[in-house]
C-alpha positions as CSV (number, residue, x, y, z in Angstrom):
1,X,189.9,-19.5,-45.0
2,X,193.0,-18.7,-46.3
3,X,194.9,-15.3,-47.7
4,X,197.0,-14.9,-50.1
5,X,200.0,-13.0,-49.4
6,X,201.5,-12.0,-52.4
7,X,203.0,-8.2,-53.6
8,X,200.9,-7.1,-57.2
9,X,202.6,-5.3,-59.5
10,X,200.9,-2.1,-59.0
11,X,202.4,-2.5,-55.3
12,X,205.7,-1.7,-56.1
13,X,206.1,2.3,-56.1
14,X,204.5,2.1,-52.5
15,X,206.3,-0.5,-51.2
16,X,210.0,0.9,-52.6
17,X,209.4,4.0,-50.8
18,X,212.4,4.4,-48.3
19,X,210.0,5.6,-45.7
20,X,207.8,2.6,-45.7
21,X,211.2,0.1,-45.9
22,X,212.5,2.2,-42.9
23,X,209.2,1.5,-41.0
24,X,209.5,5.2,-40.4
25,X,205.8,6.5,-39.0
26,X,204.0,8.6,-41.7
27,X,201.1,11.2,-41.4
28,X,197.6,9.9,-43.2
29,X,198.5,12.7,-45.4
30,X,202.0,11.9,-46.4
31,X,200.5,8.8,-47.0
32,X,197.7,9.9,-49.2
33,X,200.2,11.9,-51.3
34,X,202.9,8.4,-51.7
35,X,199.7,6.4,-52.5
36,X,198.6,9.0,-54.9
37,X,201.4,9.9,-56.7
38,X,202.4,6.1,-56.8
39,X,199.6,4.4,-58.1
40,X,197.1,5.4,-61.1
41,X,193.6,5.5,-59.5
42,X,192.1,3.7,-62.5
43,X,194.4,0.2,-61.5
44,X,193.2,0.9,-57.4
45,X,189.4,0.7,-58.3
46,X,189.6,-2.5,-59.6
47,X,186.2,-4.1,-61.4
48,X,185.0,-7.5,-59.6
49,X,186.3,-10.5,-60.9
50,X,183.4,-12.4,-63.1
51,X,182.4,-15.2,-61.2
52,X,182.4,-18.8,-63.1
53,X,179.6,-20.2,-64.9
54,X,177.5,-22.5,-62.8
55,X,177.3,-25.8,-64.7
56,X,173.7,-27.4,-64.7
57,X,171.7,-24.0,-64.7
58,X,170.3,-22.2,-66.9
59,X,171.4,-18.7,-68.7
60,X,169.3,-17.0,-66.8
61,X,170.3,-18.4,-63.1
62,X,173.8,-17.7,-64.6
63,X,173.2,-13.9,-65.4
64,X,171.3,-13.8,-62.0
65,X,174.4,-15.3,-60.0
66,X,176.9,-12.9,-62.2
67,X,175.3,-9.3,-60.5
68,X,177.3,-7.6,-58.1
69,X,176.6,-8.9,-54.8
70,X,177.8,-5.7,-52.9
71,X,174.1,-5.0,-51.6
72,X,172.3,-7.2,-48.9
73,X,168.8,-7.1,-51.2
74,X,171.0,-8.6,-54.4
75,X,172.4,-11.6,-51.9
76,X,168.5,-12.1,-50.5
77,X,167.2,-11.9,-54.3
78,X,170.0,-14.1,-55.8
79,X,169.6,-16.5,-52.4
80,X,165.6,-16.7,-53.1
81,X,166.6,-17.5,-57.2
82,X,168.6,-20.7,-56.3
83,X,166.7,-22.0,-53.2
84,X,165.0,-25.0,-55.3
85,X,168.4,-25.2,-57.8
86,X,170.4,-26.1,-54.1
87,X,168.0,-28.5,-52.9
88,X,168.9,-30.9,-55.8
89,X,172.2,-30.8,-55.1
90,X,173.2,-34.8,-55.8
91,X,175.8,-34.0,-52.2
92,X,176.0,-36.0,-49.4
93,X,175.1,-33.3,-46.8
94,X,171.4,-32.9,-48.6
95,X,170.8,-36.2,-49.5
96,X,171.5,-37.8,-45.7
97,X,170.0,-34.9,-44.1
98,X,167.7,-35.9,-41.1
99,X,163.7,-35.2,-41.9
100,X,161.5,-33.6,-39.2
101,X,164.2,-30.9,-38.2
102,X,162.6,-27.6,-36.7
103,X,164.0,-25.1,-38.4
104,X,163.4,-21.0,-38.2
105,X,165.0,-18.1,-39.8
106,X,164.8,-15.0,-38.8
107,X,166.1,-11.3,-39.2
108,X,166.9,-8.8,-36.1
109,X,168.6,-5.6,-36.1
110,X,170.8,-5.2,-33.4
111,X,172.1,-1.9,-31.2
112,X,174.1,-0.4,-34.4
113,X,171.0,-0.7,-36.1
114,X,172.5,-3.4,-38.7
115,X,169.9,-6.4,-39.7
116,X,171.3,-9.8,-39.0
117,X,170.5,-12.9,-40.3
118,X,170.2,-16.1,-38.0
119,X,169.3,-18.8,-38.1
120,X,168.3,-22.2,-36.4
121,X,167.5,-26.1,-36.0
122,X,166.2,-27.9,-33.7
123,X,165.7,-31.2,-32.6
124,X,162.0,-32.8,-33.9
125,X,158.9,-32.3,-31.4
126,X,159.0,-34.7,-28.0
127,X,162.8,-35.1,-28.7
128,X,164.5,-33.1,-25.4
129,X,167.4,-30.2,-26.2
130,X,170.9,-31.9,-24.7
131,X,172.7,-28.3,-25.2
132,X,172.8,-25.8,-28.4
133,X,175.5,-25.4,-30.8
134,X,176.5,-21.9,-32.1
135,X,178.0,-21.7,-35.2
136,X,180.8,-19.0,-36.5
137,X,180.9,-19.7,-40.4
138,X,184.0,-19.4,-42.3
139,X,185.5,-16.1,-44.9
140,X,183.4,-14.9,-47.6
141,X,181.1,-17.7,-46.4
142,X,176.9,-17.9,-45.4
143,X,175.2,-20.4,-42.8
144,X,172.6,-20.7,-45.2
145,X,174.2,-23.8,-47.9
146,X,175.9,-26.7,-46.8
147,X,175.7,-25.7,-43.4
148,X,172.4,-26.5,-43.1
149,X,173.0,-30.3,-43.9
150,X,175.7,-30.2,-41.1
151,X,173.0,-28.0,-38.8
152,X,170.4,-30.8,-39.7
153,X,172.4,-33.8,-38.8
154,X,173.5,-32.2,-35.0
155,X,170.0,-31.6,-34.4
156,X,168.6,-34.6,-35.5
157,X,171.1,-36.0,-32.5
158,X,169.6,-34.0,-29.9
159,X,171.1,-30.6,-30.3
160,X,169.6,-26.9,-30.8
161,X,171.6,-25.2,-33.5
162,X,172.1,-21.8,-34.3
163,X,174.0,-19.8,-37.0
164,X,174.6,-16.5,-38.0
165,X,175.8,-14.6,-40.9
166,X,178.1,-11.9,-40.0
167,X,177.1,-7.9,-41.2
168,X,179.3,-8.0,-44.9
169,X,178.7,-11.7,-45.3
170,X,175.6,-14.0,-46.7
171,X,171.7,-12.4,-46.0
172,X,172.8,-9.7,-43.3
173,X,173.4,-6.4,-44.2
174,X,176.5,-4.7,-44.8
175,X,178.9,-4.0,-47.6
176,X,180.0,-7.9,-48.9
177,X,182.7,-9.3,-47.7
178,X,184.0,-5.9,-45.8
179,X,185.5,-6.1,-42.4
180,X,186.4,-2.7,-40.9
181,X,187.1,-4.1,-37.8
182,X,187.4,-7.9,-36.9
183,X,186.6,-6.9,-32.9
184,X,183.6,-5.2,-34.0
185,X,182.6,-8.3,-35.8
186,X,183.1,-10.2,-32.8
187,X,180.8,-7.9,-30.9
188,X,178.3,-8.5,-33.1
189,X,178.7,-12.1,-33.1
190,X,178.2,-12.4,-29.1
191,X,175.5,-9.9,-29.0
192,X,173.4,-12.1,-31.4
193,X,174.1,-15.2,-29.6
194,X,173.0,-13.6,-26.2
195,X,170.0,-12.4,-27.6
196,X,169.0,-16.2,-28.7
197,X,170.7,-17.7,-25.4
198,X,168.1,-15.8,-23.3
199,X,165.3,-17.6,-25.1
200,X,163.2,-19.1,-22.8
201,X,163.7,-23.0,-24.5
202,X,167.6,-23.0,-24.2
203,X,168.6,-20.5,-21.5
204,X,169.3,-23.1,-18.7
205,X,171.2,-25.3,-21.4
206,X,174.7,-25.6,-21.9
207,X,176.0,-23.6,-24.7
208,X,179.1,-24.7,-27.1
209,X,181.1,-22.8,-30.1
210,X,181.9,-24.5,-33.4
211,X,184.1,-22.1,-35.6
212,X,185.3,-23.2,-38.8
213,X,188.0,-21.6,-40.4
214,X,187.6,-17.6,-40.0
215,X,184.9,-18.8,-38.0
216,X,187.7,-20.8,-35.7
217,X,189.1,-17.3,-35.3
218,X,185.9,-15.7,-34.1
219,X,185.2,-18.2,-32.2
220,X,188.0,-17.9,-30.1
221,X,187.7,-13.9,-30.1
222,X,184.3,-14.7,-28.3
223,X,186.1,-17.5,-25.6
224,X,188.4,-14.9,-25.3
225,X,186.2,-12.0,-24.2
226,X,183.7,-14.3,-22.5
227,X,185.7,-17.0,-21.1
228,X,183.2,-18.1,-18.3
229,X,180.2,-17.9,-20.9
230,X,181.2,-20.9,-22.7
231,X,181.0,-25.2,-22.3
232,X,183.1,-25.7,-25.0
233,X,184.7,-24.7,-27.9
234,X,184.9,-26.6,-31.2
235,X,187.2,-25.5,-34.0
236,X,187.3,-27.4,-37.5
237,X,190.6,-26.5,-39.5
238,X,191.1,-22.7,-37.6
239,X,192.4,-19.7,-38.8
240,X,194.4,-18.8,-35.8
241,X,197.4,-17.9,-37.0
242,X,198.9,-17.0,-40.2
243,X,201.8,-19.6,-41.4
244,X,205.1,-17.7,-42.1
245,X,205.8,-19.0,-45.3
246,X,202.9,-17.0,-46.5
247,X,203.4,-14.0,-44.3
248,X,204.5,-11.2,-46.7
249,X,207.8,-8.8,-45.3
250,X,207.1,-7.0,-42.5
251,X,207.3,-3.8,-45.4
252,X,204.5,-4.8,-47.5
253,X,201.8,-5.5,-44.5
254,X,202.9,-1.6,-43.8
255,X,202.3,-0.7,-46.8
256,X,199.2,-2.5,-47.2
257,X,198.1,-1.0,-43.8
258,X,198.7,2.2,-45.0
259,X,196.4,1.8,-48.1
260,X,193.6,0.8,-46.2
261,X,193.4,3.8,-44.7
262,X,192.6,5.2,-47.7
263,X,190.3,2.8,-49.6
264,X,189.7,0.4,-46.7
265,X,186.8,-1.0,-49.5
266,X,189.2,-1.5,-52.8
267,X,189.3,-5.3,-53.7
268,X,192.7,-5.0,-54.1
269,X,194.5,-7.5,-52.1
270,X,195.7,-11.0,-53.8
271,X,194.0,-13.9,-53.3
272,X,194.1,-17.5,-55.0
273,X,191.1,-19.5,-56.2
274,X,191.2,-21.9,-53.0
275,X,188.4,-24.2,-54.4
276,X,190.5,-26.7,-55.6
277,X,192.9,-26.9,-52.1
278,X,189.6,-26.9,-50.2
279,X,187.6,-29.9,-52.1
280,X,189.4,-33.1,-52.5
281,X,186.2,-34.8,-54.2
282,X,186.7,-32.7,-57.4
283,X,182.6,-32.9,-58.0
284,X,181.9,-32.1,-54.4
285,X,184.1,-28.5,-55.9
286,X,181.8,-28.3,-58.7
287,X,178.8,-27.8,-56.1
288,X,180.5,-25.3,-54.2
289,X,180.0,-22.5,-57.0
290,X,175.8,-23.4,-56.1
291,X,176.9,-21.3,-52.9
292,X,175.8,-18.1,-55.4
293,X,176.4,-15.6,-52.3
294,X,179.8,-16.5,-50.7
295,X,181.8,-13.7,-51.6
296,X,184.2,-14.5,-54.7
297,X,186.1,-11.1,-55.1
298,X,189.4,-9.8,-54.7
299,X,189.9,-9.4,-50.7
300,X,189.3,-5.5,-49.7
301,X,191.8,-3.9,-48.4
302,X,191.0,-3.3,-44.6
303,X,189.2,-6.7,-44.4
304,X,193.2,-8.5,-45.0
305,X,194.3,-5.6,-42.6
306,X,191.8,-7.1,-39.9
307,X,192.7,-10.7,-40.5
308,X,196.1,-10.2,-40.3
309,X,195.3,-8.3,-36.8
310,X,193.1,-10.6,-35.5
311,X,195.3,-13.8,-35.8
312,X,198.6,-12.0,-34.3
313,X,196.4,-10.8,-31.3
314,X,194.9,-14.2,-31.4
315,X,198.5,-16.0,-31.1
316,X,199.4,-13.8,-28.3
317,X,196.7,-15.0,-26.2
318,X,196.4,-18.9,-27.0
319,X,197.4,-19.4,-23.3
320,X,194.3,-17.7,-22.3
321,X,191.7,-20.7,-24.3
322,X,190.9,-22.1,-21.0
323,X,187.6,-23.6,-22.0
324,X,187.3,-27.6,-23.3
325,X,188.4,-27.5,-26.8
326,X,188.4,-29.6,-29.6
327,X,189.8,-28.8,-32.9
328,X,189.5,-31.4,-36.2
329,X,191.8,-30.9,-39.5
330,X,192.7,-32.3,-42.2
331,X,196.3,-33.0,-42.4
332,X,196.5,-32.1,-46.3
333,X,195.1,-28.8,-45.5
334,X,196.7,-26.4,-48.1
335,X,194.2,-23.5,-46.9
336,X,194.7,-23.3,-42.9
337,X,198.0,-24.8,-42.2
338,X,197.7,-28.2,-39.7
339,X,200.9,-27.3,-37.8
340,X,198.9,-24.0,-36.7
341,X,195.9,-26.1,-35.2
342,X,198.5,-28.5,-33.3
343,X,200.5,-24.9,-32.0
344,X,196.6,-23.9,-30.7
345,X,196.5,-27.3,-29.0
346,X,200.1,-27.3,-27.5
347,X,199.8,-23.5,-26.2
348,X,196.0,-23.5,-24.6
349,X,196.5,-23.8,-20.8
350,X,192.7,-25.9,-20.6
351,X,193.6,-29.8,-19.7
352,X,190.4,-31.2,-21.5
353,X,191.7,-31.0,-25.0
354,X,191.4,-32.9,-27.6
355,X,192.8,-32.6,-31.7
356,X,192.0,-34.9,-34.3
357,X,193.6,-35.1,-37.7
358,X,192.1,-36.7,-40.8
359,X,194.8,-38.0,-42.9
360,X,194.7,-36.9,-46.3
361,X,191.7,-34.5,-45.7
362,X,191.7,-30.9,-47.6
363,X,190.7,-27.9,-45.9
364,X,186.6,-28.7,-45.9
365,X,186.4,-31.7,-44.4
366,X,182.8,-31.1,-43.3
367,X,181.7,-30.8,-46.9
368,X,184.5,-31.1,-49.8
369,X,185.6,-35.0,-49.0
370,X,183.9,-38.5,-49.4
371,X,181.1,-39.1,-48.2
372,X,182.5,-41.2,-45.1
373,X,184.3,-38.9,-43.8
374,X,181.8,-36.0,-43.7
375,X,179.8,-38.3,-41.9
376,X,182.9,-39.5,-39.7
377,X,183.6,-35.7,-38.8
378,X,180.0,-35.2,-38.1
379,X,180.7,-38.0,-35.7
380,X,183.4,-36.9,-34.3
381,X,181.7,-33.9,-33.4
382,X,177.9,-35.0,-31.7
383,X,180.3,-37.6,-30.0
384,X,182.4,-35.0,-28.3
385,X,179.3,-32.5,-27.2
386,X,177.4,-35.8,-25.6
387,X,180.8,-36.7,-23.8
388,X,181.0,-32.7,-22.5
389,X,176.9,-32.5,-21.9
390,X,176.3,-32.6,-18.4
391,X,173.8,-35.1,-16.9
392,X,170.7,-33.6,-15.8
């Protein structure tokens, strides 16, 4: 996941107010009046971008991957349309995927009464559960596309899987791709998992994290607020901190900050097409736009606010990752900078830690590289959990 951080035109009357510059504190309704009078509400409400034509479907899937995606029933009706087109995807992470998996899906709506999809896989019958393997997915993304090739190859090695999408993100409900509070998020995130940890089947098993990219983030939100709950933590290419040669002036986050008070749910905030920095195999990138219910738009407004947040709190406390940790990245990552993954390793206090980088890898080296590396990540990662699984 990566933001970013540019200052849009329409920006500029908020951001040359001598207040904001001054960092002087303003009252929600001063700054409703500056936002107001500075920028025309017609260029704030800005229409979704139209998302690409899928090549290889028809019209119709087309028009049917074009609706707004703001609503959990369009993601579940658009998810349902392009089940069979995913499934003939010609990508690595379908065709190699193990046969027999046990796999379940499920919906549950947790104590602020939001419905959350989840998700798991599991080893095939007489095959024994080493551990399970919880998943945090990455921004704008779903545990329901080429995660489940990943998911399928874990389990196949003797592991119980589990995924979620967060409330705002794939089949669970909540406004797409809104985050009004990353913490929140995070709550939600380790109340799921402790729900499916008390299952009868894995409850006396050990119980490992794999974030990838926002998902390294959450990831170490939840070691952070449970650090005794955890075996293991497992990041690939984390969003931990933001590089500051990205990070906008200290003026414009203000000023940003400040408009999210007021439409914390504008798309409004900058962001680049990342495909193309994510995907090194450039037809791996075409079968990314199959993933019809990742969310495409402009960034809202209090979601950037939140990211922002979340990885400066997150920096503060690397010191605190005490748990065993591994983190994997590609050193041509153009998304999530590499330098950031080796600052997590050199500042958590735990002794068992371990960090891998793939030279020339791109940001999704779990699905956007040749075929041998996938698998070699893959690899890297069963090979770690069976090295960290205690012996029964």
């Amino acid at each position: 996941m990566a933001i970013y951080l540019g200052s849009p035109n329409y920006f500029l009357s908020i951001h040359r107010s001598s207040d904001i510059i001054a960092g002087t504190p303003i009252s929600q309704r001063r700054c409703r009046f500056l936002l107001l009078r500075g920028v025309r509400t017609p260029n704030v409400v800005r229409i979704a971008a139209e998302r690409r034509a899928i090549e290889g479907v028809s019209e119709e899937l087309n028009a049917v991957a074009s609706q707004s995606l703001d609503t959990v029933a369009a993601r579940r009706r658009v998810r349902a349309a392009f089940l069979n087109a995913q499934e003939r995807l010609d990508h690595f992470l379908f065709k190699a995927a193990p046969s027999g998996i046990l796999m379940e899906e499920r919906y549950e709506r947790n104590s602020k009464g939001l419905e959350v999809f989840w998700k798991s896989w599991l080893p095939n019958l007489g095959i024994a559960t080493k551990a399970t393997l919880f998943f945090c997915h990455g921004y704008g993304d779903t545990c329901t596309f080429f995660f489940e090739g990943i998911a399928k190859r874990i389990a196949a090695a003797g592991y119980g899987v589990y995924a979620m999408d967060y409330p705002g993100f794939g089949l669970s409900e909540g406004l797409h791709g809104y985050i009004p509070s990353f913490d929140e998020m995070v709550d939600h995130v380790i109340e799921q998992y402790a729900r499916i940890r008390e299952r009868r089947e894995v409850a006396e098993l050990q119980h490992f994290l794999l974030g990838q990219s926002m998902g390294g983030a959450v990831a170490l939100k939840v070691h952070l607020k449970q650090p005794k709950e955890w075996d293991g933590v497992l990041l690939v290419a984390p969003m931990c901190k933001i590089a500051e040669d990205v990070t906008p002036p200290a003026a414009i986050l203000y000023a940003f900050s400040l408009l999210s008070y007021i439409l914390p749910e504008a798309k409004l905030f900058p962001q680049k097409d990342l495909g193309d920095l994510a995907f090194r195999d450039p037809e791996k990138r075409k079968m990314a736009e199959y993933n019809v219910i990742s969310y495409a738009d402009q960034m809202r407004l209090k979601t950037a606010v939140e990211l922002v947040k979340a990885t400066r709190e997150i920096e503060s406390k690397l010191e605190e990752v005490t748990s065993p940790l591994l983190i994997l990245h590609g050193a041509a990552d153009k998304v999530t900078d590499p330098n950031v993954s080796k600052f997590l390793y050199d500042k958590a206090s735990t002794k068992d830690k371990t960090l891998r980088f793939y030279e020339e890898g791109y940001h999704a080296i779990l699905e956007g590289e040749p075929d041998e590396r996938i698998s070699n990540v893959i690899d890297d990662i069963i090979s770690w959990l069976d090295s960290h699984v205690a012996i029964q």
